[in-house]
Residue, then its C-alpha position, 0 to 999 in steps of 0.5 A: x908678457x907670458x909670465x905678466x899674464x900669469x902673474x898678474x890674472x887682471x893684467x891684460x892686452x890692454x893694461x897701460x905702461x909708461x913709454x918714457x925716457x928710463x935710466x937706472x943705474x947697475x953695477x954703478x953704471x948707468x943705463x939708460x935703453x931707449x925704444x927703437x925709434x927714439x921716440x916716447x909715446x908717454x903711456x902705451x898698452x901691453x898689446x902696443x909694447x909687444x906688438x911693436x916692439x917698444x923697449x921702455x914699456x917692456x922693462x916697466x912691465x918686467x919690473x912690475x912682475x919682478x925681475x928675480x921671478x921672470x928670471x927664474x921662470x926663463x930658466x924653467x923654459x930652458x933659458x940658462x942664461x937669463x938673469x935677473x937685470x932689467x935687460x934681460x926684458x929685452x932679451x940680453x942675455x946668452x940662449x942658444x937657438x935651441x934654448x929658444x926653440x924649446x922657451x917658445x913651444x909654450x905657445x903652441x903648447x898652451x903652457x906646456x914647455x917641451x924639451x926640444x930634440x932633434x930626433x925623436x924616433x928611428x926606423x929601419x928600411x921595412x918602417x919597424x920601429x927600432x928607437x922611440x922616444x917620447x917628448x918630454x912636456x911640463x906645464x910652465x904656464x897657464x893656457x890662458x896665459x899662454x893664450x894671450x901671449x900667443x894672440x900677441x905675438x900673432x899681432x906683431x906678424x898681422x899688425x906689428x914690427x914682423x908685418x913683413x914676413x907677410x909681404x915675403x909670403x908667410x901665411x896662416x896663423x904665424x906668431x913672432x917676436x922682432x927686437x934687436x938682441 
């Protein structure tokens, strides 16, 4: 949805997508992905396909943006593997956990991707600085875009597949994504 909003300044939460059966064929083989549930909803809103975690309308927005364009826009976040095939809408392909930490610091970032480190600076025992290093940030996105995607993936935890993180004790403003790649 990230890369929608941005591509698409009209597109909002509540743009419509098909939810229906799907089939392509790759490589001379057939696809065919189905929602999770098994079930079609005919048309679903970008809030419904994201905070719901609905497969078939996530493909027909990526496939609106272009595929070639969101690859190479994952791959400005870090996400080396990601390719151009329909299934990568869907998150299949290779990343690292680290690769996708650093995609998601978008979000809090307001559209700025920083590169992910696991230590930033050190001290000695009297707290004198001996090595620091300052996080390195590139604008990837627009806040606005940004903004939306984030609202979205607040929903999926408040409203959505990932309601049960609330039940486990999650609180506060708390955004996350389910599937099953």
């Amino acid at each position: 949805a990230l890369m929608a909003f941005e591509a698409d300044p009209a597109l909002s939460p509540a743009s419509r997508l098909p939810d229906e059966p799907y089939e392509r064929t790759i490589d001379g083989k057939r696809w065919a992905p189905k929602n999770y549930d098994d079930r079609y909803l005919g048309e679903v809103d970008v809030r419904t396909t994201i905070v719901h975690s609905r497969n078939v309308p996530a493909i027909h927005l990526a496939e609106g943006v272009g595929m070639s364009a969101l690859a190479r826009q994952w791959q400005s976040l870090g996400l080396s593997g990601a390719t151009a095939r329909p299934s990568s809408a869907l998150g299949a392909f290779e990343a690292t956990p680290l690769e996708v930490a650093g995609a998601y610091t978008v979000f809090p970032g307001r559209g700025e991707w920083a590169r992910p480190s696991l230590v930033r600076a050190a001290t000695d025992d009297g707290g004198k600085l001996l090595w620091n290093e300052d996080p390195i940030t590139v604008r990837r996105t627009s806040a606005r875009a940004a903004w939306l995607a984030t609202t979205l993936l607040e929903a999926v935890i408040d409203d959505g597949t990932g309601r049960a993180a609330r039940k486990l004790g999650v609180t506060g403003a708390v955004g996350g994504k389910t599937g099953t790649t």
